[in-house]
VOGU-3710 file (C-alpha; in Angstrom, 3 decimals, decimal comma):
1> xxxxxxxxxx> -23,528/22,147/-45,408  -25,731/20,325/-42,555  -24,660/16,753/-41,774  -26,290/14,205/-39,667  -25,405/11,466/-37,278  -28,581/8,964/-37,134  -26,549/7,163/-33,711  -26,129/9,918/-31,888  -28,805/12,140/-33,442  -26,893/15,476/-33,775
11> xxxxxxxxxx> -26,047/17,884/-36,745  -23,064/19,447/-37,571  -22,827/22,431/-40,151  -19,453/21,272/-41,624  -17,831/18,086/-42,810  -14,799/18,550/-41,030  -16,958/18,741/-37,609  -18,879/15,631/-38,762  -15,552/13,720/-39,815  -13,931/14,535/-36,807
21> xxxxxxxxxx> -17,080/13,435/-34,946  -17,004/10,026/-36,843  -13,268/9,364/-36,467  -13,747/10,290/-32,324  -16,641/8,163/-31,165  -17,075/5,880/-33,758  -14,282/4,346/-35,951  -11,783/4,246/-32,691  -12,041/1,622/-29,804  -12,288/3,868/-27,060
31> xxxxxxxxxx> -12,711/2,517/-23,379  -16,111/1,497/-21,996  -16,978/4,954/-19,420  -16,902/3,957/-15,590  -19,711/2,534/-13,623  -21,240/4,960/-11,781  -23,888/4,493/-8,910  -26,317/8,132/-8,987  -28,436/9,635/-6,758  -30,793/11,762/-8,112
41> xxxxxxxxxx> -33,237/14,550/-5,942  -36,128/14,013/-5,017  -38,668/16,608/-5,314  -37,268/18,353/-9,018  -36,540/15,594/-10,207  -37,953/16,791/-13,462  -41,500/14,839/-14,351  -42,480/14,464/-17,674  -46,415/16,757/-18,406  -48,116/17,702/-20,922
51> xxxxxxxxxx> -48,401/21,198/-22,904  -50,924/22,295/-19,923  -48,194/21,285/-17,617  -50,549/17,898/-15,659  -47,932/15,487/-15,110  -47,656/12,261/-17,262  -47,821/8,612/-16,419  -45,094/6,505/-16,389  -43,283/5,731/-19,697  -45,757/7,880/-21,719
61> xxxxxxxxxx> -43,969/8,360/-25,298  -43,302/11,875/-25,735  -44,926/13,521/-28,814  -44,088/12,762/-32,222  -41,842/14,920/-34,147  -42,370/17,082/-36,817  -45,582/15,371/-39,372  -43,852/17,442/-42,312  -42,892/14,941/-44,748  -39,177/14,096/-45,346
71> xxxxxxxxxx> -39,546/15,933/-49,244  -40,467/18,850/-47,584  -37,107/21,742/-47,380  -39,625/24,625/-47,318  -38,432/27,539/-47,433  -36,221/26,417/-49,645  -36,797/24,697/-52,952  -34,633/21,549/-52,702  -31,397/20,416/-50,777  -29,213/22,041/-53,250
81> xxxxxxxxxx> -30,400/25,327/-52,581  -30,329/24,587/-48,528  -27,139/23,855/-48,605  -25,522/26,376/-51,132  -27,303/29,441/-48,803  -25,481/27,409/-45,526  -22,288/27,400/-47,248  -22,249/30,848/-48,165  -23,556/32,498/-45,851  -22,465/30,350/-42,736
91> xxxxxxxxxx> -18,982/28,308/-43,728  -17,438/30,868/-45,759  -19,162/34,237/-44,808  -19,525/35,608/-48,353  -19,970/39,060/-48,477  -22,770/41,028/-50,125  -20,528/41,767/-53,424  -18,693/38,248/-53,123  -21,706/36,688/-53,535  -23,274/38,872/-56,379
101> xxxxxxxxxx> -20,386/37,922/-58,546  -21,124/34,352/-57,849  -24,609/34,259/-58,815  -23,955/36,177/-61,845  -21,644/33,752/-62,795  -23,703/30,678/-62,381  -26,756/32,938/-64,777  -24,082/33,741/-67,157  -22,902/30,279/-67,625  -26,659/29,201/-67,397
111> xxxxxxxxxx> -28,113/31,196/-70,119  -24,582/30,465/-72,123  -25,860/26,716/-71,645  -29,443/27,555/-72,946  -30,540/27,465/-69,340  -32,996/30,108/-67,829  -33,397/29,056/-64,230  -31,216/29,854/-61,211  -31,205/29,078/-58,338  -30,799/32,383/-56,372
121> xxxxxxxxxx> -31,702/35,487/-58,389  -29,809/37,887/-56,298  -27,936/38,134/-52,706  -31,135/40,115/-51,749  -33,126/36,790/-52,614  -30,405/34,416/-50,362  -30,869/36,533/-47,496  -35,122/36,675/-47,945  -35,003/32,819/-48,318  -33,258/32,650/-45,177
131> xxxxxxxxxx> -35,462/35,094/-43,283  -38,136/32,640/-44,204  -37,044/29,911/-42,303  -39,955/29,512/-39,317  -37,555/28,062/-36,856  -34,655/29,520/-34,893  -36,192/33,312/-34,761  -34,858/35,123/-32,020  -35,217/38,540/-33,212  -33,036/41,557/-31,759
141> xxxxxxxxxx> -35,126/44,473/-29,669  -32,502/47,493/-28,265  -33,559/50,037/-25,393  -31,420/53,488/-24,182  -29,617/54,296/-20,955  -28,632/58,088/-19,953  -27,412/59,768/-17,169  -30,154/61,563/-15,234  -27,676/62,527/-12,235  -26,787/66,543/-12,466
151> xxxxxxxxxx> -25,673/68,041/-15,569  -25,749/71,052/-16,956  -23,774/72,368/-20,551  -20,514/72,470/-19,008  -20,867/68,822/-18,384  -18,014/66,053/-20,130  -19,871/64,660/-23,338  -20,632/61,308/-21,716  -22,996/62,555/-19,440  -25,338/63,642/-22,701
161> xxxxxxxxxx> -25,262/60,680/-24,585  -27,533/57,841/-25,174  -26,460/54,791/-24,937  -27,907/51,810/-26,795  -27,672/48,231/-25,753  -29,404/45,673/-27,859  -30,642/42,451/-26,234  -32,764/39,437/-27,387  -35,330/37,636/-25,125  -33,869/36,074/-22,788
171> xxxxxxxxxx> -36,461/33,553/-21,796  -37,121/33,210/-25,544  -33,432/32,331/-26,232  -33,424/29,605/-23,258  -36,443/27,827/-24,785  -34,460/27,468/-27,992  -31,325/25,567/-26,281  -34,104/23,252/-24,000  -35,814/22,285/-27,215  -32,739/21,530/-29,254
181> xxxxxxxxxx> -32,781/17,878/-30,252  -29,613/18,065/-30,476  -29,353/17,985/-27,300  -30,791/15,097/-25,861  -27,735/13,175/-25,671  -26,071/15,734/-23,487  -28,648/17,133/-21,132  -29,415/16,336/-17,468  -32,602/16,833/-16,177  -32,146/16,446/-12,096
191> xxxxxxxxxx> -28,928/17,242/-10,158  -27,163/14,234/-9,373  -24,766/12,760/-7,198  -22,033/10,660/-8,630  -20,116/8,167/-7,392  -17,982/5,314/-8,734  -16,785/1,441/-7,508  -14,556/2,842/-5,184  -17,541/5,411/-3,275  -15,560/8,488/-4,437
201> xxxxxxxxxx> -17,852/10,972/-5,130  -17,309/11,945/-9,381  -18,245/15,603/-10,344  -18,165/16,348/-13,889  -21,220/18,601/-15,662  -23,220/21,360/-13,361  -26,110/19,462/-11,966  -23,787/17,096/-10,374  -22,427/20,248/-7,628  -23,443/21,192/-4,655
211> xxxxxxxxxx> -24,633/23,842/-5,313  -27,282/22,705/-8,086  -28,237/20,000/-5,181  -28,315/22,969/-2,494  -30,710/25,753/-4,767  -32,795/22,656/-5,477  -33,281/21,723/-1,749  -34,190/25,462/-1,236  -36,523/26,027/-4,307  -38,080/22,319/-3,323
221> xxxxxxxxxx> -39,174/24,207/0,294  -42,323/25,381/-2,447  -44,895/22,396/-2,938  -45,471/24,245/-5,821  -42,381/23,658/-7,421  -42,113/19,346/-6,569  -41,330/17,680/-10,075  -40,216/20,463/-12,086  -36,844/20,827/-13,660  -34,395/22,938/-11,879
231> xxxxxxxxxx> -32,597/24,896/-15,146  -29,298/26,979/-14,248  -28,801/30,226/-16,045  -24,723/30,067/-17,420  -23,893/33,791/-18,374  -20,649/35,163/-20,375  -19,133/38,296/-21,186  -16,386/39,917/-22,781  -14,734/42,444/-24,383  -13,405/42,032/-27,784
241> xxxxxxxxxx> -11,896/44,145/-30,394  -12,310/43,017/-33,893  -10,291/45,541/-35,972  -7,571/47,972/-34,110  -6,202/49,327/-37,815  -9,574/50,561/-38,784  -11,157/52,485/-35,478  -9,937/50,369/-32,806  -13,797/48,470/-33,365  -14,647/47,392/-29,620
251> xxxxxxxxxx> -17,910/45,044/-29,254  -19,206/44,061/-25,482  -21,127/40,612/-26,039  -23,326/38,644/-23,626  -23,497/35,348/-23,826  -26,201/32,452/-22,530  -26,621/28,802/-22,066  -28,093/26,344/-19,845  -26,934/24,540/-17,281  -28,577/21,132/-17,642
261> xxxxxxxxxx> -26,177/20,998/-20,581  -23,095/18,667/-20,425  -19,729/20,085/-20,331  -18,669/18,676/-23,894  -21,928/20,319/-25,260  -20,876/23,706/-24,372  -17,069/23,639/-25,482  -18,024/22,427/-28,947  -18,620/24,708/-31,595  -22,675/24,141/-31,398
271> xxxxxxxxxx> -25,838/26,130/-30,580  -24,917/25,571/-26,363  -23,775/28,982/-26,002  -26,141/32,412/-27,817  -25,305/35,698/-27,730  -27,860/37,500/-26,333  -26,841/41,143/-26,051  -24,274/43,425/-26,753  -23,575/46,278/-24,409  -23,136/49,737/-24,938
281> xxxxxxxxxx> -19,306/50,322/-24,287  -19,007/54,338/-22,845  -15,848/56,378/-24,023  -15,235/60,100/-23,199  -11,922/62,263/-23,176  -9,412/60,984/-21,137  -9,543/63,361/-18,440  -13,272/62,404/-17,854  -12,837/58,644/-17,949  -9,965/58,537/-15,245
291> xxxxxxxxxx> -12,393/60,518/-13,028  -14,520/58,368/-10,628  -17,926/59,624/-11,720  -17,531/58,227/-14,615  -15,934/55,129/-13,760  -19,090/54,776/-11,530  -21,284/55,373/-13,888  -19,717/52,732/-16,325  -20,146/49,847/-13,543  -23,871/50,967/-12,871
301> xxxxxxxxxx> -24,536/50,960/-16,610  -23,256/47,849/-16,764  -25,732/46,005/-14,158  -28,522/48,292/-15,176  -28,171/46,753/-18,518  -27,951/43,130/-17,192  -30,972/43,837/-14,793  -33,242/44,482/-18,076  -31,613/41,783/-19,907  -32,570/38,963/-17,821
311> xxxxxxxxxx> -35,873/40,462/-16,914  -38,285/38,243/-19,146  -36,728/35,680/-16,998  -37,699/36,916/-13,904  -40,889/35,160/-13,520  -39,922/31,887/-14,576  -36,988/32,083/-11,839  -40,165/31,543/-8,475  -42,755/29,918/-11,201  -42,345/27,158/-12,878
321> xxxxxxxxxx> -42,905/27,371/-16,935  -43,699/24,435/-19,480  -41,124/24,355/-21,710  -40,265/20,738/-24,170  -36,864/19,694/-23,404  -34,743/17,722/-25,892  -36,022/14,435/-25,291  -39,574/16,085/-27,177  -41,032/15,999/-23,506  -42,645/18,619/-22,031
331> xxxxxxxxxx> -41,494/19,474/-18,358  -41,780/22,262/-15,749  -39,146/24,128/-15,531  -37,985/26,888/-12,872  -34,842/28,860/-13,488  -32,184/30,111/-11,588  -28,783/32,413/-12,002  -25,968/30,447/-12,016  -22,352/30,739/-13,110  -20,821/34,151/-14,347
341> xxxxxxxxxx> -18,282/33,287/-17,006  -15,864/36,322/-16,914  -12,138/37,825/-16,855  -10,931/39,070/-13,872  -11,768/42,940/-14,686  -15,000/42,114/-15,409  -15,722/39,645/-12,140  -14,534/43,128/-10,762  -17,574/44,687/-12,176  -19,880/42,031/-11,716
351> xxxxxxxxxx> -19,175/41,529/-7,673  -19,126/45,144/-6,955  -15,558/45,310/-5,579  -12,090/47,075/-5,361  -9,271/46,274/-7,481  -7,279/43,587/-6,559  -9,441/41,972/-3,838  -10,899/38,527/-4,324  -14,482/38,465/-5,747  -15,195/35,207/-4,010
361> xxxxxxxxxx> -14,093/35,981/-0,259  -12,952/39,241/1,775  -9,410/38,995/1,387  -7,570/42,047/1,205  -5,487/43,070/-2,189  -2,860/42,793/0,238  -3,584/39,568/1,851  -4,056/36,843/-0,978  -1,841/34,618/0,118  -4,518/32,793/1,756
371> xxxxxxxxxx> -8,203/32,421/1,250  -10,533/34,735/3,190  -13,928/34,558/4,958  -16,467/33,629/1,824  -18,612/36,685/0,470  -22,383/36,243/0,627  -25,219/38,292/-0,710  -26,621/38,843/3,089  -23,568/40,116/4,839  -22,664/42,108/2,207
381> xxxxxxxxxx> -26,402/44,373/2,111  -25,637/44,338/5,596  -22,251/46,266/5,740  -23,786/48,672/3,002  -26,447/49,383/5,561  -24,327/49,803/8,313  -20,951/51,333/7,734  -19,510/54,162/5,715  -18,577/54,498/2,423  -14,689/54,718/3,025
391> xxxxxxxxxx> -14,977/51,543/5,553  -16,702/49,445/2,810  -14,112/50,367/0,242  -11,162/49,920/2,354  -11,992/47,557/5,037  -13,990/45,266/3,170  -12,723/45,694/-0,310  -16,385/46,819/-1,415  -17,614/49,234/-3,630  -20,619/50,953/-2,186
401> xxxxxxxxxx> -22,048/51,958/-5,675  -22,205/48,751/-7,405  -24,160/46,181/-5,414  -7,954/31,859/-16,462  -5,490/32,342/-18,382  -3,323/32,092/-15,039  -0,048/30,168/-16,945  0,771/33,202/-18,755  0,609/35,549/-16,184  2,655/33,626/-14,482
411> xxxxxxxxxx> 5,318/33,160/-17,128  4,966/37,192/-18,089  4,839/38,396/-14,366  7,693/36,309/-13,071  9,896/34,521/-15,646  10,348/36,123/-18,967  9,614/39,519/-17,879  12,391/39,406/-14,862  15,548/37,630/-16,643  17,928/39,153/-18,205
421> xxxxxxxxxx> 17,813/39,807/-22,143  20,572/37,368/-23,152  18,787/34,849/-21,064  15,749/35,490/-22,412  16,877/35,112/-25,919  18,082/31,643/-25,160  14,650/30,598/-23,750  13,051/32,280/-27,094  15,665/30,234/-29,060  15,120/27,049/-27,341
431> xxxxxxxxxx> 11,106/27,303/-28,087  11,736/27,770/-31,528  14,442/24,958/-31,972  11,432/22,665/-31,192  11,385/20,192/-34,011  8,260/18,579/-35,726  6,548/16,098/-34,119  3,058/14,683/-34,155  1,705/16,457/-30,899  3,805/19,008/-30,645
441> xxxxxxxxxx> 2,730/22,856/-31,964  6,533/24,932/-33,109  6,605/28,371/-32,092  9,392/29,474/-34,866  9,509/32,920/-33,337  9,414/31,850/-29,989  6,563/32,938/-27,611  6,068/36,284/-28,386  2,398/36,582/-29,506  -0,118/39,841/-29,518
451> xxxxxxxxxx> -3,075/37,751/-28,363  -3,136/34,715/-26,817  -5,815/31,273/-27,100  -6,343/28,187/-25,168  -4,251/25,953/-27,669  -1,387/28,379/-27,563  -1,099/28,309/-23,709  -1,485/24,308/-24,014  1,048/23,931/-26,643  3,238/25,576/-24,823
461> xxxxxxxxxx> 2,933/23,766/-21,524  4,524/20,976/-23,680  7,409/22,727/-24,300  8,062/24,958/-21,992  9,549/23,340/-19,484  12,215/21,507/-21,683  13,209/25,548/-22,977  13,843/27,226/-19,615  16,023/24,082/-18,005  19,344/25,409/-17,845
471> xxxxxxxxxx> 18,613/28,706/-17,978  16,971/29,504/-14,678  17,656/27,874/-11,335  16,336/24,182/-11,231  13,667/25,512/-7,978  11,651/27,442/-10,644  11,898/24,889/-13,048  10,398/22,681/-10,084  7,779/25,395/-9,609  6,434/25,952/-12,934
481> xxxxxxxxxx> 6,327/22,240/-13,229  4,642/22,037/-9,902  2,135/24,269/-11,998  1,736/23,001/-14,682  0,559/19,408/-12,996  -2,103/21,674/-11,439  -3,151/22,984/-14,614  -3,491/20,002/-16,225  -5,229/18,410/-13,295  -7,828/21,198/-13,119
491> xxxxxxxxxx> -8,104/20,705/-17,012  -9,756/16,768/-16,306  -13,080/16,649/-17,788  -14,436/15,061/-14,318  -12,956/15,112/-11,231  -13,231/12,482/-7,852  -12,360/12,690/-4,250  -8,694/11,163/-4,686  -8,438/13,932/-7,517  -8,583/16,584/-5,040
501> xxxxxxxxxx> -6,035/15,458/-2,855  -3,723/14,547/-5,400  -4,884/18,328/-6,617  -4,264/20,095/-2,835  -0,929/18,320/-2,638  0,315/19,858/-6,188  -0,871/23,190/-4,842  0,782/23,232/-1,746  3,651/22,249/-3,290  3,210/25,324/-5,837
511> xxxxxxxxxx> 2,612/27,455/-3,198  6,168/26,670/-0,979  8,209/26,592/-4,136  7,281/29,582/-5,290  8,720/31,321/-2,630  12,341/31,236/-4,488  10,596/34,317/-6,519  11,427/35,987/-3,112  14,249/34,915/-2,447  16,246/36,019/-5,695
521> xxxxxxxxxx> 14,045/39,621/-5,392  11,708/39,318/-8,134  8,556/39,369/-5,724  9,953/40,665/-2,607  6,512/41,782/-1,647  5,275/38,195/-2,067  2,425/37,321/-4,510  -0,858/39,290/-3,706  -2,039/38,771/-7,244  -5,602/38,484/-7,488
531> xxxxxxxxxx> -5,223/35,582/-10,481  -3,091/33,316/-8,684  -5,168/33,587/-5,819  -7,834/32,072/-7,680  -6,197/28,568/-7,325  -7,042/29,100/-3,926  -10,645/28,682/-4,992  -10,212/25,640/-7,335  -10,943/22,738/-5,684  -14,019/24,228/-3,691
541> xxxxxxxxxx> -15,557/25,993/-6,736  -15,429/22,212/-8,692  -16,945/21,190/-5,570  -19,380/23,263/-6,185  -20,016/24,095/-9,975  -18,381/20,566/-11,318  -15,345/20,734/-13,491  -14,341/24,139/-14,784  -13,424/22,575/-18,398  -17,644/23,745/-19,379
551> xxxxxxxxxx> -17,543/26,712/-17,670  -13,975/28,325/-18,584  -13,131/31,628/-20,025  -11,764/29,905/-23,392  -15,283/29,258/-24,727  -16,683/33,016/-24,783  -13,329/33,820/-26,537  -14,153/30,854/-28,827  -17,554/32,335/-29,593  -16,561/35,644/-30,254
561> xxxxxxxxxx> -15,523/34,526/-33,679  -18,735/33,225/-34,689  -20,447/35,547/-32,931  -18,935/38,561/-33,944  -15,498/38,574/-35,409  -16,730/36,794/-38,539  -19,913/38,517/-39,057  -17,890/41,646/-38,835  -14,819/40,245/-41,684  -18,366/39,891/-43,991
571> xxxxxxxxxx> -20,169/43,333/-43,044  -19,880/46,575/-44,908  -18,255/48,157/-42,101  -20,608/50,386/-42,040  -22,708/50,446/-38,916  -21,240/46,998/-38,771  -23,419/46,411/-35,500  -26,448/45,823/-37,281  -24,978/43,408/-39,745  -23,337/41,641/-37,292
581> xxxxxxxxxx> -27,432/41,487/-34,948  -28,818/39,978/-38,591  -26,061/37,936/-38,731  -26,607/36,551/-35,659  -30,522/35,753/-36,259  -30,262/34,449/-39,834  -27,203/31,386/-38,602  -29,624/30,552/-35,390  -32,240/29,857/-38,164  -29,854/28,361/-40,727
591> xxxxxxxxxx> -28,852/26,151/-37,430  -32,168/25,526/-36,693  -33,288/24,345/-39,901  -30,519/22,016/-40,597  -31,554/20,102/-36,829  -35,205/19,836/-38,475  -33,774/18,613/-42,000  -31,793/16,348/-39,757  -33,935/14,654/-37,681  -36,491/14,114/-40,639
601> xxxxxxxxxx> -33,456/11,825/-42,425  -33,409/14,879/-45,128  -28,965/15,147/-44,585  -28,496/11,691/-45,149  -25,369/10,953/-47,708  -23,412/13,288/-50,162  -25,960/16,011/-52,084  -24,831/14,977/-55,655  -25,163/11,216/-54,982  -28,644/11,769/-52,935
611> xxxxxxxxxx> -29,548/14,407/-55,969  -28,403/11,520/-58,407  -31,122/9,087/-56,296  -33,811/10,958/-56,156  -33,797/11,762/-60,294  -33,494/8,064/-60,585  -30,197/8,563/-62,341  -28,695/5,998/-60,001  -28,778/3,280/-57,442  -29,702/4,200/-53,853
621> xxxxxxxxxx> -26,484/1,212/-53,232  -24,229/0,916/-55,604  -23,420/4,702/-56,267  -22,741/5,648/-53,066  -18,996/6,750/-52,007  -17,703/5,224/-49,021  -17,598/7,775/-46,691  -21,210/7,990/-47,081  -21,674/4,491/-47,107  -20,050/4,326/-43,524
631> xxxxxxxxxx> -22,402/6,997/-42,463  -24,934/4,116/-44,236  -23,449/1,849/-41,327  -25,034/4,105/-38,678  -28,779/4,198/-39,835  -28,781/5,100/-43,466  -29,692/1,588/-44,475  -30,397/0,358/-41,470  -33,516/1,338/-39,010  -32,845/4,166/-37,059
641> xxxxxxxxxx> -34,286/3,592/-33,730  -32,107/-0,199/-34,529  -28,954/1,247/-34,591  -29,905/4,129/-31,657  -30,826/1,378/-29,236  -27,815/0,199/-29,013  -26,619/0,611/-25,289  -23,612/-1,640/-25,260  -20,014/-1,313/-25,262  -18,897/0,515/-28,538
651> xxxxxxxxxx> -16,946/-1,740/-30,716  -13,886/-0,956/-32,894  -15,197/0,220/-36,606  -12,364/-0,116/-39,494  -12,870/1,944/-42,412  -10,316/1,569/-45,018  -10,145/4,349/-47,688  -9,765/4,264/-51,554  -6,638/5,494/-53,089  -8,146/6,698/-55,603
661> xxxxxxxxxx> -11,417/9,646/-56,195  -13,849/7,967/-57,852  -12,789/3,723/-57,332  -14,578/2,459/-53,852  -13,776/0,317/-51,623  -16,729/-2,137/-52,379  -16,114/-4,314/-49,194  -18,792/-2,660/-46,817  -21,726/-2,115/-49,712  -21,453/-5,648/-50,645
671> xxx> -22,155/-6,639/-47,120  -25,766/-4,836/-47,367  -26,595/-7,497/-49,978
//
């Protein structure tokens, strides 16, 4: 069920979304944001053109939205039926059967009632309605990989198969996300420098790193390219197994966004991130898959695959495209690859290197205690050209074929994993003694959890610390609180100058206390763990990609449920894949619909009050509930572009709730009179 904020002009597909959305930026005082002083670049700075891409003049309107009337919910007959397809097929997932019995319920109590119209005949005629909808289609295409290297009959079964990967276009899908409206709110159109009273430098979303400023300095070195848009690629993958009971189901998503998009944008549970492919995922007999053939041949699958993926984007990464942006502008734009959002054994993959060295710089899986000399594209074609295979691999960490959840590795690797068992159980114990407490998540079976997410590890950074005192010596209680101040510092949604001393001085301080591990002999090799190197890399990679909270592993593993673990809970099982691709198609038009329905004022109010309105069977005022009436505050009554031109300091909004269903709370309707 779409709903629609007229201030911030954004859609959400459920009420709890829009509630919490209401409660978080609108009915709470919250505190004015800092004043910031920017400095924006020069030559993309992102020009406003027309379709034909000849630049505008200054403070030319963009084009007006959509000229389909407001009564218009083509391809569907009326709100009602919008919303009951949306709610079905996108809140609760209904399956095929599921929703059979449903709409032979609502005939047979129809035709009981003397009634001969439905509104959906059959699940068959949901799903064609939906197909309908013009916007949002980003079909799936596939293509095959083989082997072509030697092979003959004797040859291990993987070297004879085909192997499918199915894709969508990716230029096609980055259009979508740069003409969201939904957007416009949360976009930035020219890297940026910020800084604030104090001249500390602030950096928060993507465009305000380095190195957004530094690519746009060297695509700028083209005339050609002066007043375009510079638009980051942000890419994701994963692994991620759905069902383990019922064939061990493995998918291999792909993930895509932009990054002009702010931070908040991409964490929320909105159209920021798409899946655009799903890789082919090669299995043979175990004796063949520990061989390194066919570990080779898995990593050069892999970046074959991404190579055709991202190759309707290829162009538009030296030319610049006109593309409308979320402000209804049209602009032109020039792309470039930008952050990889992976695990560590896929940034393994992805760089082309041994086990256990550092993707980001040339130290050694045995030498991670500091940071090494910074890998770059250059030097490393250069050592393929000039040195040896077994140099590369063991020298330089680098494998001549292939050209954060940090806290609980920690815990595993060195706490839990290393005490003794009565020990242990007291730390278990003390987790689960946690009372209630607003804030606080109980673990009543202590910590031990099959798969972990980003609220477990932060719920139990709250507790944690208060569970192991007493149990281990008060140095590693120093250390994982040492941490765990890191953690959370890294976690800040922007970060300034001061921020990264404050952050270097927490690290260092991790860094000596951690040596106690040594000392009691539970590393006495030290730590050459590839994962807690990483911290290493912190403070330069916010430096240079802003704050990591938009660009963290946590929101691939978020998507994977819309993406594909729920679509799979509502498929046949039965070449699930395919369910799961139309899936996938049919919510980006469901999504995309409900923005146009949106922004044409069509989601305004509850459906059986607006229903009730437009039949004439009541008043526009006095029937309305109060929750919609509040939304009524916000540009239901009042003019829209009156209550979005607001630019002041948001003000404290009190909405005080009826008791009882049915008996409102008449104080805010009788002040429209």
């Amino acid at each position: 069920m779409g709903y629609y904020c007229s201030l911030c002009e954004r859609t959400w597909p459920t009420r709890r979304g829009f509630q919490d959305h209401l409660r978080q930026n609108h009915r709470n005082q919250r505190p004015p944001p800092p004043d910031l002083t920017f400095r924006f670049h020069n030559k993309l700075n992102a020009l406003p053109c027309d379709e034909d891409g000849n630049f505008l003049a200054d403070n030319t309107p963009p084009p007006p939205r959509s000229i389909r009337p407001p009564t218009d919910w083509s391809p569907f007959e009326n709100r009602p039926a919008f919303e009951y397809a949306e709610y079905a097929f996108e809140k609760i997932h209904t399956s095929v059967s599921d929703l059979n019995t449903q709409l032979n319920l609502w005939a047979a109590y129809n035709h009981a009632k003397g009634h001969d119209t439905t509104m959906y005949s059959s699940p068959r005629d949901v799903l064609a309605t939906i197909d309908e909808i013009p916007l949002g289609d980003l079909p799936w295409s596939s293509f095959n990989v083989r082997y072509t290297g030697p092979k003959n009959e004797r040859s291990p079964s993987w070297k004879h198969q085909v192997y499918t990967v199915h894709t969508r276009n990716s230029f096609a899908v980055q259009q979508g996300i740069l003409q969201n409206e939904d957007f416009v709110h949360t976009f930035d159109y020219i890297p940026y420098e910020a800084y604030t009273e104090t001249g500390d430098r602030q950096w928060c979303n993507l465009l305000s790193g380095n190195w957004a400023w530094k690519q746009s300095d060297e695509i700028a070195k083209d005339p050609a390219t002066h007043g375009a848009m510079f638009c980051p690629i942000v890419l994701g993958a994963d692994k991620t197994t759905v069902s383990t009971a019922t064939g061990n189901s493995e998918f291999h998503p792909v993930y895509m966004s932009s990054g002009n998009l702010h931070n908040t944008a991409r964490r929320g549970h909105r159209d920021a991130v798409v899946p655009i492919a799903f890789l082919a995922i090669p299995k043979s007999t175990r004796d063949a898959e520990n061989t390194d053939e066919f570990r080779t041949f898995k990593k050069q699958l892999y970046h074959a695959s991404l190579t055709h993926i991202l190759e309707p984007l290829r162009l538009a990464m030296s030319i610049p495209h006109v593309m409308k942006c979320p402000d209804r502008h049209f602009r032109r734009v020039i792309f470039e690859i930008g952050p990889f959002i992976a695990d560590y054994p896929e940034q393994v993959v992805l760089a082309g290197i041994v086990n256990r060295w550092c993707p980001k710089c040339f130290a050694s899986s045995k030498g991670l205690h500091a940071c090494g000399q910074p890998r770059f594209r250059a030097f490393t074609n250069t050592l393929i050209e000039l040195e040896d295979d077994d140099i590369l691999w063991d020298a330089f960490g680098i494998d001549p074929d292939i050209q954060c959840a940090s806290l609980l590795i920690l815990i595993d690797g060195i706490i839990i994993s290393r005490c003794d068992i009565p020990r242990v159980s007291f730390i278990y114990s003390s987790i689960a003694a946690v009372p209630s407490f607003p804030g606080l998540r109980r673990f009543p079976e202590g910590r031990r959890f099959t798969q972990w997410t980003g609220d477990d590890s932060k719920a139990l950074m709250k507790v944690y610390i208060p569970a192991i005192t007493g149990h281990v010596p008060d140095t590693v209680v120093q250390c994982i609180a040492s941490f765990m101040d890191f953690c959370y510092l890294v976690r800040r949604p922007s970060h300034t100058t001061s921020d990264f001393t404050r952050m270097q001085h927490t690290l260092d301080r991790f860094l000596q206390l951690r040596q106690v591990f040594e000392q009691y002999g539970i590393r006495p090799n030290g730590f050459c763990l590839p994962r807690q190197h990483a911290l290493l890399h912190y403070i330069p990679g916010i430096k240079l990609f802003g704050s990591p909270n938009g660009l963290c592993s946590s929101i691939t593993e978020s998507k994977h449920i819309t993406a594909v673990k729920q679509p799979w809970r509502a498929s046949s099982r039965h070449d699930s894949l395919k369910e799961i691709l139309d899936t996938n198609v049919r919510m980006s038009k469901l999504s995309a619909a409900r923005i146009d329905f949106g922004h044409r004022g069509m989601l305004s109010g509850d459906i059986l009050i607006s229903t009730r309105v437009a039949r004439g069977l009541a008043h526009p005022m006095v029937d309305i509930p109060l929750e919609v009436a509040y939304e009524g505050r916000h540009g239901l009554f009042d003019g829209e572009d009156e209550a979005a031109g607001d630019d002041g300091p948001q003000s404290d909004v009190v909405t005080r709730l009826a008791t009882t269903h049915g008996l409102y709370f008449f104080v805010p309707l009788i002040s429209h009179f």
